[in-house]
N, CA, C and O atoms as a printed pandas DataFrame, in Angstrom:
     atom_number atom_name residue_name chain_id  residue_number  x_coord  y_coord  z_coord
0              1         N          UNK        A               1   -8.129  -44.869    5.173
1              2        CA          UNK        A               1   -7.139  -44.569    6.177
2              3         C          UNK        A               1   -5.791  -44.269    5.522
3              4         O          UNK        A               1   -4.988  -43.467    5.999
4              5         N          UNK        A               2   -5.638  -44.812    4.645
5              6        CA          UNK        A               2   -3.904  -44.998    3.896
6              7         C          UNK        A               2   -4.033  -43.433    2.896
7              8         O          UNK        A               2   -3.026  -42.912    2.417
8              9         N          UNK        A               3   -5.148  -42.970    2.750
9             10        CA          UNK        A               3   -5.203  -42.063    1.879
10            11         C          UNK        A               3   -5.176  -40.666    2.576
11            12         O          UNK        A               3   -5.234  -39.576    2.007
12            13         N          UNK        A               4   -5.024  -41.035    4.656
13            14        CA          UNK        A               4   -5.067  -40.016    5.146
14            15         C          UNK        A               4   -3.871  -39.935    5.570
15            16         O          UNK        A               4   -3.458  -38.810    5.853
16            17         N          UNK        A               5   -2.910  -41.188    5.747
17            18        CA          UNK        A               5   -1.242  -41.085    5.968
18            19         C          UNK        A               5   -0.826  -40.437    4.750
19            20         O          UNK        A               5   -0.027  -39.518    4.932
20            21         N          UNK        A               6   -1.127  -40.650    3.652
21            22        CA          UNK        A               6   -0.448  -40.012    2.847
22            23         C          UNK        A               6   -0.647  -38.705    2.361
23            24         O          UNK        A               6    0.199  -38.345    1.543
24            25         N          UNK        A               7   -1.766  -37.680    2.713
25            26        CA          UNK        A               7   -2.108  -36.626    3.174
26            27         C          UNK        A               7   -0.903  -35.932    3.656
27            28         O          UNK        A               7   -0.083  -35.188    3.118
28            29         N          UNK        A               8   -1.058  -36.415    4.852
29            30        CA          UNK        A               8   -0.132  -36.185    6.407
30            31         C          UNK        A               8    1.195  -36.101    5.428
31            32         O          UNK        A               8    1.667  -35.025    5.061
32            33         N          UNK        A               9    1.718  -37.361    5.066
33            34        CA          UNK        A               9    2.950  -37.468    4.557
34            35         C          UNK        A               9    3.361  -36.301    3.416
35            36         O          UNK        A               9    4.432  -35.720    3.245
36            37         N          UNK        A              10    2.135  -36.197    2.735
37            38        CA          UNK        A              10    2.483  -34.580    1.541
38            39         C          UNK        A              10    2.680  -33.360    2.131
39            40         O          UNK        A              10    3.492  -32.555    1.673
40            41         N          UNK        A              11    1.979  -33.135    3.155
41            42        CA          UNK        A              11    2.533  -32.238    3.699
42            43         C          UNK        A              11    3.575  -31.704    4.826
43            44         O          UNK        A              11    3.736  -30.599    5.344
44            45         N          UNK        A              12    4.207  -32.946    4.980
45            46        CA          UNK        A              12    5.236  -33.130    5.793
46            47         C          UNK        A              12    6.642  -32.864    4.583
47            48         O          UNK        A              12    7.738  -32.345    4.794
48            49         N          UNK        A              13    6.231  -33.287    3.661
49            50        CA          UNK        A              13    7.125  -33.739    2.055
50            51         C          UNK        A              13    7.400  -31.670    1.791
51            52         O          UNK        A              13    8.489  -31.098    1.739
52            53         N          UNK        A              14    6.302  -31.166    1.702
53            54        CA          UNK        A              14    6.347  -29.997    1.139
54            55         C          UNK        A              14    6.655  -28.908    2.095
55            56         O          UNK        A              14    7.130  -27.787    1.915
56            57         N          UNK        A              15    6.201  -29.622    3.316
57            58        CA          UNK        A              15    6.749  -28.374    4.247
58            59         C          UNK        A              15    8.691  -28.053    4.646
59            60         O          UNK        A              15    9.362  -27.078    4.984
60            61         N          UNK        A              16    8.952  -29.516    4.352
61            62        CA          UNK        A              16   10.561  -29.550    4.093
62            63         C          UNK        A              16   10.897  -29.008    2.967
63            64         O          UNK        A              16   12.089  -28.703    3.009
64            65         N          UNK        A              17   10.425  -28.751    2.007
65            66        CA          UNK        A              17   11.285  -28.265    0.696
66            67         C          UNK        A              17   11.415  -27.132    0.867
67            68         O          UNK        A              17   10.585  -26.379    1.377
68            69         N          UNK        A              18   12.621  -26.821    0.408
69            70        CA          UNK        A              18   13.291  -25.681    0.602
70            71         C          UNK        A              18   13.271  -24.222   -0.679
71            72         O          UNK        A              18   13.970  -24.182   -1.692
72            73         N          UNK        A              19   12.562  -23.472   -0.364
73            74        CA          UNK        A              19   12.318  -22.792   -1.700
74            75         C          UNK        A              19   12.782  -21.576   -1.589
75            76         O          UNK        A              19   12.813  -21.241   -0.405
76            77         N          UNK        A              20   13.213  -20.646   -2.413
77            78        CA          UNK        A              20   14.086  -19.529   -2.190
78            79         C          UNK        A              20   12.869  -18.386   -2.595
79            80         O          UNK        A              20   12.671  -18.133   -3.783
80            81         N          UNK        A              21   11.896  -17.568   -1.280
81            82        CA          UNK        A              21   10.802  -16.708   -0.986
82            83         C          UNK        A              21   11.894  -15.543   -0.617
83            84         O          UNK        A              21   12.966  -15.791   -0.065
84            85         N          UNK        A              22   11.476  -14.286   -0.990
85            86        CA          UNK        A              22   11.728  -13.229   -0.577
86            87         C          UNK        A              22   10.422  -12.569    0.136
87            88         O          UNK        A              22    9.231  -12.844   -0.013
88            89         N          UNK        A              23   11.129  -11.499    1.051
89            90        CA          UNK        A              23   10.002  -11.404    1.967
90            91         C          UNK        A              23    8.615  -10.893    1.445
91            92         O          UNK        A              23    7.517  -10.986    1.995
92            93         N          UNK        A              24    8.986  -10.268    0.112
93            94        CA          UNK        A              24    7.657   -9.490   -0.472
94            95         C          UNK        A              24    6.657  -10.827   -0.869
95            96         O          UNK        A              24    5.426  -10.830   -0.839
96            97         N          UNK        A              25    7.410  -11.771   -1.186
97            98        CA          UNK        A              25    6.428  -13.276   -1.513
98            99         C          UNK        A              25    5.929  -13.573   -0.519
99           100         O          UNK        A              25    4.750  -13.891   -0.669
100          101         N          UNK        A              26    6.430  -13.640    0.861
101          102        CA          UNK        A              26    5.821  -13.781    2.049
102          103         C          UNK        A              26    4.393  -13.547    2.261
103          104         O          UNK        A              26    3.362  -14.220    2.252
104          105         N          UNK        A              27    4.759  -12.233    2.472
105          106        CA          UNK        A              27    3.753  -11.278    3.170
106          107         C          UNK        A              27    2.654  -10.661    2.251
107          108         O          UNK        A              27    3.216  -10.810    1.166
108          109         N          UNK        A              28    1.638  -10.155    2.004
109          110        CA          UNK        A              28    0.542   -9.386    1.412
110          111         C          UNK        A              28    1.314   -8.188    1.648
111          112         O          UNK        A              28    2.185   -8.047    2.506
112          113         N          UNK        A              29    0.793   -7.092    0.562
113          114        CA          UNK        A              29    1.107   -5.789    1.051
114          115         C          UNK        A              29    0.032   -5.246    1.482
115          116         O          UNK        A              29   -0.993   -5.475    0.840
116          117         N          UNK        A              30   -0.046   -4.390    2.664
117          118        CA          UNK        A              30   -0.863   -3.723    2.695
118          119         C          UNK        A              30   -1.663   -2.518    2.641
119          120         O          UNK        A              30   -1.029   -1.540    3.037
120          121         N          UNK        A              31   -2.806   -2.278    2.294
121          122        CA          UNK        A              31   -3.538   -0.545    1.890
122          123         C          UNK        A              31   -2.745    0.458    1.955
123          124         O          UNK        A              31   -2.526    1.138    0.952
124          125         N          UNK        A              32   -2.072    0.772    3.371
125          126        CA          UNK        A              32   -0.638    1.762    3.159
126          127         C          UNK        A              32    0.223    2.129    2.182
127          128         O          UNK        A              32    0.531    3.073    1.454
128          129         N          UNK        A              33    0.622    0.449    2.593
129          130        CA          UNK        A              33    1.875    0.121    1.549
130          131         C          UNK        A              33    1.585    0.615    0.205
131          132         O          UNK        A              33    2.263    1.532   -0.257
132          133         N          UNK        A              34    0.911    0.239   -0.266
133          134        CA          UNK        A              34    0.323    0.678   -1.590
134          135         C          UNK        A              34   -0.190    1.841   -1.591
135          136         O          UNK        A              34    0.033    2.523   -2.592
136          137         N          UNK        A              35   -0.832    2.293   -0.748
137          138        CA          UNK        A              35   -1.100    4.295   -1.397
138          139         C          UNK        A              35    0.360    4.458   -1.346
139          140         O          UNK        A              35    1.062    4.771   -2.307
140          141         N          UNK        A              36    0.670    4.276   -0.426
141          142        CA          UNK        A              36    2.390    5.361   -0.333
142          143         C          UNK        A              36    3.212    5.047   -1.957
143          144         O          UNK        A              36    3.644    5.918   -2.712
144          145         N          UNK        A              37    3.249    3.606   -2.165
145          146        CA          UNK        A              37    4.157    3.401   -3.729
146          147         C          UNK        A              37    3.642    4.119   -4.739
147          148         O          UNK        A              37    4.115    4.846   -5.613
148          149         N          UNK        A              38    2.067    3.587   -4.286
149          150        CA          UNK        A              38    1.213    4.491   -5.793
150          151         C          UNK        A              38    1.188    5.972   -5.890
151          152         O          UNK        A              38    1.282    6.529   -6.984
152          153         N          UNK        A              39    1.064    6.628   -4.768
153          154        CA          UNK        A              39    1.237    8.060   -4.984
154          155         C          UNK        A              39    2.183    8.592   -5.341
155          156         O          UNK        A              39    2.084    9.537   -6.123
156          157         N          UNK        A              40    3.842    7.999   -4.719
157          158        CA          UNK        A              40    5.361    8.417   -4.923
158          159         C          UNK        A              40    5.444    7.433   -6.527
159          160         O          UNK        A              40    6.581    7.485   -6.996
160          161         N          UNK        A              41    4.728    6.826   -7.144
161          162        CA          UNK        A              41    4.949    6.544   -8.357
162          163         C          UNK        A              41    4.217    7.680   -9.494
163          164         O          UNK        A              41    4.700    8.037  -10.569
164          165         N          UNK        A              42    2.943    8.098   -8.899
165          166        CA          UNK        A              42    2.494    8.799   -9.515
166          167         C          UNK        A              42    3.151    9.991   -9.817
167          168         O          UNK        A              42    3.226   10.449  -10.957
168          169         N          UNK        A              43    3.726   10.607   -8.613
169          170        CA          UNK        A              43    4.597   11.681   -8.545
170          171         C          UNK        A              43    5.370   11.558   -9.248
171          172         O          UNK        A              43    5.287   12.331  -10.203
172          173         N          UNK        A              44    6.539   10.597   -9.259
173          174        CA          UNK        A              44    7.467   10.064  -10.376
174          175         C          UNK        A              44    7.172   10.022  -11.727
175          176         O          UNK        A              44    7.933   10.135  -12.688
176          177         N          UNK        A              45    5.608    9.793  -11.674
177          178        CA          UNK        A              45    5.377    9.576  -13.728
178          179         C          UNK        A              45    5.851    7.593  -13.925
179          180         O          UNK        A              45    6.045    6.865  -14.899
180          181         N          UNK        A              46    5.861    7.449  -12.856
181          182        CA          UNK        A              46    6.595    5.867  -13.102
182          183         C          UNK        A              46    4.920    4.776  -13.049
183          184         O          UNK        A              46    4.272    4.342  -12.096
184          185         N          UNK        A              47    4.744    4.678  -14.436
185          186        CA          UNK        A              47    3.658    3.793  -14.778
186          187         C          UNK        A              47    3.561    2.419  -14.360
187          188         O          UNK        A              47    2.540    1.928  -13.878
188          189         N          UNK        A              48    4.598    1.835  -14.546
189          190        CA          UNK        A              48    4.646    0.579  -14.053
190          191         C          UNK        A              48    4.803   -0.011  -12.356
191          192         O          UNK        A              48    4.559   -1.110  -11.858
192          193         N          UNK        A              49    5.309    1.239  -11.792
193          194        CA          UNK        A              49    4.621    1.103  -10.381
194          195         C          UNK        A              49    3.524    1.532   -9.950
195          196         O          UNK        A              49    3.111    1.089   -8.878
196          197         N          UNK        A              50    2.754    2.525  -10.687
197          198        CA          UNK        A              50    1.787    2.935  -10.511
198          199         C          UNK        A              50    0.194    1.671  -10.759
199          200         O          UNK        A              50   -0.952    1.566  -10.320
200          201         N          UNK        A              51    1.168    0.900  -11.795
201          202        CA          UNK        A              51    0.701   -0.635  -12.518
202          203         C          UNK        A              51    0.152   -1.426  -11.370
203          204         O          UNK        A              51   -1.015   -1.743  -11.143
204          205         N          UNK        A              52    1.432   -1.717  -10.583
205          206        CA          UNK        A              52    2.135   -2.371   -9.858
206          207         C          UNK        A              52    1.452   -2.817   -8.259
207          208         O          UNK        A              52    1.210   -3.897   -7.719
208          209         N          UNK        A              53    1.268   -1.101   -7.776
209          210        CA          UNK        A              53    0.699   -0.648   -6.443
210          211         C          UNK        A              53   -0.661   -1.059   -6.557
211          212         O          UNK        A              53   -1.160   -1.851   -5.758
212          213         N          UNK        A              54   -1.520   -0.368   -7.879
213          214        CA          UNK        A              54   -2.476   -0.681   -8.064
214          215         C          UNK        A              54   -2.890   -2.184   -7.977
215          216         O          UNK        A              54   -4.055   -2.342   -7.611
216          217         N          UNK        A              55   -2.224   -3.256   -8.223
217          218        CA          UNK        A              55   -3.277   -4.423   -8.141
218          219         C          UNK        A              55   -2.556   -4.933   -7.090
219          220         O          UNK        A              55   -2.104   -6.011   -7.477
220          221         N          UNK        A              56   -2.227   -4.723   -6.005
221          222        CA          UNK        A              56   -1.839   -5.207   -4.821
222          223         C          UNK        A              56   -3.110   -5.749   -4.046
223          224         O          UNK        A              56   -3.512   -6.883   -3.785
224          225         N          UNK        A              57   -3.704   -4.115   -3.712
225          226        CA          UNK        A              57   -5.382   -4.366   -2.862
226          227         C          UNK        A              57   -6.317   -3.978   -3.844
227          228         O          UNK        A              57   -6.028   -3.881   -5.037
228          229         N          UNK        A              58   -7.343   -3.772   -3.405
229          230        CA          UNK        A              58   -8.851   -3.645   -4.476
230          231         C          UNK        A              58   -8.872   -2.345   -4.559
231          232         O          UNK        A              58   -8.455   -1.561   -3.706
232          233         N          UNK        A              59   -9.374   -2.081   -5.623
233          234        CA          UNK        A              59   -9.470   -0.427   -6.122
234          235         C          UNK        A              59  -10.025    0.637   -4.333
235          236         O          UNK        A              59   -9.522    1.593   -3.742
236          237         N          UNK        A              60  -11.216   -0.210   -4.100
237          238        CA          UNK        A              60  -11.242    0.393   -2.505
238          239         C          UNK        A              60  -10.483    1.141   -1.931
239          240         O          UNK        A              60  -10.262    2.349   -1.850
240          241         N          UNK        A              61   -9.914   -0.298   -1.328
241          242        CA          UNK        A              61   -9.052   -0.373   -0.687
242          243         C          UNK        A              61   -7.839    0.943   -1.026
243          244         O          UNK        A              61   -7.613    1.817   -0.189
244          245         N          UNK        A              62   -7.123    0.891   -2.414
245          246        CA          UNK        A              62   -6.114    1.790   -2.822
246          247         C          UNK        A              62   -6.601    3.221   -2.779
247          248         O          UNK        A              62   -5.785    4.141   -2.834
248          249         N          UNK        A              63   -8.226    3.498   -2.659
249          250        CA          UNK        A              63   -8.904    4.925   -2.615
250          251         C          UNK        A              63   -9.072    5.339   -1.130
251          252         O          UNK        A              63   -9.392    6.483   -0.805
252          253         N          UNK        A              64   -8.818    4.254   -0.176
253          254        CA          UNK        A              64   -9.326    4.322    1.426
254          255         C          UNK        A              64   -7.719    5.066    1.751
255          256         O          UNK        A              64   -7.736    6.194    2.241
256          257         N          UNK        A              65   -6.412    4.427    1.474
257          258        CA          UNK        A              65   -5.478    4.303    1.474
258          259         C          UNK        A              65   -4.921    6.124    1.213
259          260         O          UNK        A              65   -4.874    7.126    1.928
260          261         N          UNK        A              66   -4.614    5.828   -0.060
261          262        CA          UNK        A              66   -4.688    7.348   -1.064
262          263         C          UNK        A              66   -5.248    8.543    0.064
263          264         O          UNK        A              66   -4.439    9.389    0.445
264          265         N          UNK        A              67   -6.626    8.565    0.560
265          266        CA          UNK        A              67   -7.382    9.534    0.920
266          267         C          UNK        A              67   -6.383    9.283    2.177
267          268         O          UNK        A              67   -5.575   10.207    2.096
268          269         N          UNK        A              68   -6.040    8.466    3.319
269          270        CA          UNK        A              68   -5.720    8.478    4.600
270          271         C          UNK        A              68   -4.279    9.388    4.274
271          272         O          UNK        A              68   -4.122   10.468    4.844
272          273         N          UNK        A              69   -3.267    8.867    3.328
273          274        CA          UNK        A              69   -2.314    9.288    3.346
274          275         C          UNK        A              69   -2.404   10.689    2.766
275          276         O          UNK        A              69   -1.300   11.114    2.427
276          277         N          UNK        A              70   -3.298   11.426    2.584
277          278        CA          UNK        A              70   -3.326   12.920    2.187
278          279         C          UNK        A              70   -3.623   13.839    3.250
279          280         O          UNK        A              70   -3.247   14.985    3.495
280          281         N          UNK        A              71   -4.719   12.692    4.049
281          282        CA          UNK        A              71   -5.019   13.557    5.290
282          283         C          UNK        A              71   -4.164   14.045    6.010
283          284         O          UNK        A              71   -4.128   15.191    6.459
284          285         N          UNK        A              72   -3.198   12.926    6.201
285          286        CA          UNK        A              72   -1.816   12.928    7.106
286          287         C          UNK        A              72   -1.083   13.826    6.468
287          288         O          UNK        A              72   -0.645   14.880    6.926
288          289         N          UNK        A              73   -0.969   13.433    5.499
289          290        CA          UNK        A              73   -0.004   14.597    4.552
290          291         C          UNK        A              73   -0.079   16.411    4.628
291          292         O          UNK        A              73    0.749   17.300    4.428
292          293         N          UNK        A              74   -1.538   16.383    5.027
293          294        CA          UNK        A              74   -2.439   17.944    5.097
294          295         C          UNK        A              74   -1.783   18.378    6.722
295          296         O          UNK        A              74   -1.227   19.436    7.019
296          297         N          UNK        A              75   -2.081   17.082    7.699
297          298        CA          UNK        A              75   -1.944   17.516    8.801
298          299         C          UNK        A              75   -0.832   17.924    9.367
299          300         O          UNK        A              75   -0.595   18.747   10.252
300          301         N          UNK        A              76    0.052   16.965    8.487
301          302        CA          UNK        A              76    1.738   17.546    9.255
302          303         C          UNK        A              76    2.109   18.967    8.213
303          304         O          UNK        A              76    2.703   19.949    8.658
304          305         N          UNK        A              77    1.696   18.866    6.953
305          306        CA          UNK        A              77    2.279   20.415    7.092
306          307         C          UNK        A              77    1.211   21.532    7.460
307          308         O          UNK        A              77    1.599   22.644    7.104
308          309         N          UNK        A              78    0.152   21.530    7.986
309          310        CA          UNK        A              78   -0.150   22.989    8.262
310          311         C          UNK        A              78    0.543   22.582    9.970
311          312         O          UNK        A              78    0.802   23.574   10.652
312          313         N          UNK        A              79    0.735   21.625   10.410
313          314        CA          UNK        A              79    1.790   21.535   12.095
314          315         C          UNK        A              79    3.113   22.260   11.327
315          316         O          UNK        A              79    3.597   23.134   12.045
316          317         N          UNK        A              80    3.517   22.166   10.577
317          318        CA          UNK        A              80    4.417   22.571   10.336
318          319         C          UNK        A              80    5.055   23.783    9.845
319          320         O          UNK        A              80    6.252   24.031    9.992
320          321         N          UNK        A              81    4.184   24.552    9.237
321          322        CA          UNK        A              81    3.831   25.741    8.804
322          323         C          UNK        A              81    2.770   26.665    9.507
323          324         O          UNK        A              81    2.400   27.784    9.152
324          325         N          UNK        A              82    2.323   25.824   10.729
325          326        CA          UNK        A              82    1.593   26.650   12.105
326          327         C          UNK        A              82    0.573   27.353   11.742
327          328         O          UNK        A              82    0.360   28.404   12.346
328          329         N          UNK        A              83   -0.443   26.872   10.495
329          330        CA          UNK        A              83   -1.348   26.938    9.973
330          331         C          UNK        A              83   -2.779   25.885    9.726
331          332         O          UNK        A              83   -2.813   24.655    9.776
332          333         N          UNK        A              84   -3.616   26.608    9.519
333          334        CA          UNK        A              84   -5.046   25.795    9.564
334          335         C          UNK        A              84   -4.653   24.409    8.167
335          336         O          UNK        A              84   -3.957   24.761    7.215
336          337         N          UNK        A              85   -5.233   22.788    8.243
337          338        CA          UNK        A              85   -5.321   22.083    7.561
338          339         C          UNK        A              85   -6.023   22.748    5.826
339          340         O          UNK        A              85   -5.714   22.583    4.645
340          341         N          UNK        A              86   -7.166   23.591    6.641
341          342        CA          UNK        A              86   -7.709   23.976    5.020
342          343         C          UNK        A              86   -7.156   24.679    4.664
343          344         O          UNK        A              86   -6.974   24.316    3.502
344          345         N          UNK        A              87   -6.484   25.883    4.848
345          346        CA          UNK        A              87   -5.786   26.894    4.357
346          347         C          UNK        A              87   -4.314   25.852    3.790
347          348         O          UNK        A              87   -3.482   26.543    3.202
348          349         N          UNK        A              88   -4.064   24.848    3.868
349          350        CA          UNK        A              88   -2.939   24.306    3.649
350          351         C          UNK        A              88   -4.064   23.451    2.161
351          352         O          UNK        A              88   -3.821   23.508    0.955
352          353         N          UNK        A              89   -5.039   22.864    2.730
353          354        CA          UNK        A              89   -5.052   21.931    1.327
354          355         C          UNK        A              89   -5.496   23.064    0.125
355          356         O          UNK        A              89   -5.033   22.906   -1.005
356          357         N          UNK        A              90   -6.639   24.500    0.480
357          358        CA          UNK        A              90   -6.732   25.240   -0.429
358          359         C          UNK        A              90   -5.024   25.582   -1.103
359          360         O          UNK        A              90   -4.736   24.874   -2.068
360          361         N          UNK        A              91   -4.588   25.989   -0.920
361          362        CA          UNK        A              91   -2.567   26.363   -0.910
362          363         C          UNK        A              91   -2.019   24.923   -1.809
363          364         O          UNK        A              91   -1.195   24.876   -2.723
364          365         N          UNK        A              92   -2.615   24.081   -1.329
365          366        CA          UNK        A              92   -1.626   22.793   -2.318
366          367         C          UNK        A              92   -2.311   22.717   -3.423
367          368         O          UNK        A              92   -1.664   22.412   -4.425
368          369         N          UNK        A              93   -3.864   22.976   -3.582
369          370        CA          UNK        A              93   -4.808   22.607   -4.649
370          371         C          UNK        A              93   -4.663   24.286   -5.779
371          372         O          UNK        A              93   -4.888   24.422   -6.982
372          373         N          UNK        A              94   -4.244   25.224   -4.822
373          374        CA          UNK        A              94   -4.071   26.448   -5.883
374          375         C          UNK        A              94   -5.446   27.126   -5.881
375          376         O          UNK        A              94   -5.650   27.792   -6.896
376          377         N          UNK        A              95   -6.401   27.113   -5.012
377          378        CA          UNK        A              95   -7.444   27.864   -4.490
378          379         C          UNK        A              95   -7.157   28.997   -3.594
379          380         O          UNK        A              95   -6.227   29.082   -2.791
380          381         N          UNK        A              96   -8.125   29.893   -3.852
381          382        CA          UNK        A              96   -7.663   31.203   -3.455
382          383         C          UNK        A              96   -8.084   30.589   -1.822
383          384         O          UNK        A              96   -8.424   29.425   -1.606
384          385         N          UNK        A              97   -7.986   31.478   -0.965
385          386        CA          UNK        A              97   -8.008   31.727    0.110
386          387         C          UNK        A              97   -9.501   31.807    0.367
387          388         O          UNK        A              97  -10.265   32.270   -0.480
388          389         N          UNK        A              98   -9.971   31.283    1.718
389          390        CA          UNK        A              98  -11.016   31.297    1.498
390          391         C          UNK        A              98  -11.560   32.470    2.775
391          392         O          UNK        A              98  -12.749   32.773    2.868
């Protein structure tokens, strides 16, 4: 019984201490979060975020991510350029026309 008050009591002890967390310690990042750093790092040439992004989520995960944010990426500019998605990713990849 005394070994379950003092349980209780440790975590009463630790939930008062006061520790200086920033929000990124908080929170997980998530699949997003990380394609978006890792790709705008890649773009950059910046290795150590590219480091960085990478071991956030599981290689998966950073390939599920990566692929979503290209799709999106495809879709707003052929909306934007009032053109077909493939004719936009052939055009970014440097493939002729198909």
């Amino acid at each position: 019984m005394w070994a379950r008050v003092r349980r209780i009591g440790d975590k009463v002890v630790d939930s008062l201490r006061v520790e200086e967390r920033t929000e990124r310690e908080e929170r997980p990042h998530n699949l997003f979060e990380a394609a978006a750093t890792y790709v705008s790092a890649c773009v950059e040439d910046d290795q150590e975020r590219i480091d960085e992004a990478a071991g956030w989520v599981s290689p998966e995960a950073l390939a599920f991510g990566v692929n979503e944010l290209a799709c999106r990426a495809v879709v707003a500019l052929a909306r934007e350029r009032d053109v077909s998605p493939r004719t936009v990713a052939r055009d970014l990849l440097g493939l002729p026309a198909a």
